[in-house]
C-alpha positions in Angstrom: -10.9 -33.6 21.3 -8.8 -32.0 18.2 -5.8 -30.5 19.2 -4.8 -27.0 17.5 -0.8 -25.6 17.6 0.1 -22.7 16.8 3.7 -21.2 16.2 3.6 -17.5 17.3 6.8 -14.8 17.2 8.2 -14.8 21.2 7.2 -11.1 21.2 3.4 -12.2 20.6 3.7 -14.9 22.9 4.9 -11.8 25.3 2.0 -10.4 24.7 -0.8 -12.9 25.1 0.9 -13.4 28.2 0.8 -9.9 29.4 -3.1 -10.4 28.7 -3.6 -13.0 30.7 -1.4 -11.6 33.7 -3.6 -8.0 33.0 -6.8 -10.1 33.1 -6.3 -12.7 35.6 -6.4 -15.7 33.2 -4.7 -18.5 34.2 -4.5 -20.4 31.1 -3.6 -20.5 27.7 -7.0 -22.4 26.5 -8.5 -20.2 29.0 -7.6 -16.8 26.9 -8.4 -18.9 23.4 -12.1 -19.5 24.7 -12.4 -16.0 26.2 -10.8 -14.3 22.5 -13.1 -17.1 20.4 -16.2 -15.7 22.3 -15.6 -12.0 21.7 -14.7 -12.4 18.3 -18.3 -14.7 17.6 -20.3 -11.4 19.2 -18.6 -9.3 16.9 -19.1 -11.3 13.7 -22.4 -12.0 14.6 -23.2 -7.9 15.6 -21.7 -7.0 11.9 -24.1 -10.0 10.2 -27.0 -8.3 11.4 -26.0 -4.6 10.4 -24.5 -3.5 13.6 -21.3 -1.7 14.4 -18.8 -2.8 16.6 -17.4 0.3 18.9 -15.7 0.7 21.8 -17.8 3.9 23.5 -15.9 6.4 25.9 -18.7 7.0 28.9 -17.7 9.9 29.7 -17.4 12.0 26.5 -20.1 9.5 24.1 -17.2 9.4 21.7 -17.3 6.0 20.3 -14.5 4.3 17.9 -15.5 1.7 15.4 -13.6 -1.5 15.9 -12.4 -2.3 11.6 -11.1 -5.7 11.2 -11.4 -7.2 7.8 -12.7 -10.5 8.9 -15.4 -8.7 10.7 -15.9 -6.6 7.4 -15.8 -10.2 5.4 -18.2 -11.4 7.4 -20.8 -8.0 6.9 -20.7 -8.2 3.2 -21.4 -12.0 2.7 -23.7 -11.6 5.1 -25.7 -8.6 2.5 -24.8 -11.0 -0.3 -26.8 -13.5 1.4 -30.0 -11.6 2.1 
């Protein structure tokens, strides 16, 4: 087992606690694992060419999630091919 610490700004340790109070996470690891796994389906959805949205249901309106690790991870991925 490797241990990882991190030294975060108290206002975004505020935050990641929000999260886990706002989604019922009881740990620390716990909201690591759950943002490590998100964050593999994205990078793997922009390797293959998709696009990572959030949709509204109601209207089809969708918004295009742009981070630029996800983007880093699209174009090595069309350098590759």
């Amino acid at each position: 087992m490797i241990r990882i610490q991190l030294d975060l700004p108290e206002e975004q340790v505020k935050e990641l606690d929000e999260l886990m109070r706002e989604t019922n996470i009881a740990t620390r690891k716990e909201l690591f694992n759950n943002a490590l796994t998100l964050f593999q389906w994205a990078v793997k959805a922009k390797r293959t060419g998709r696009i990572v949205a959030s949709l509204d249901e109601e209207s089809g309106s969708a918004k295009e999630l742009v981070m630029p690790a996800l983007e880093n991870a699209a174009t090595k991925a069309t350098t590759q091919r």
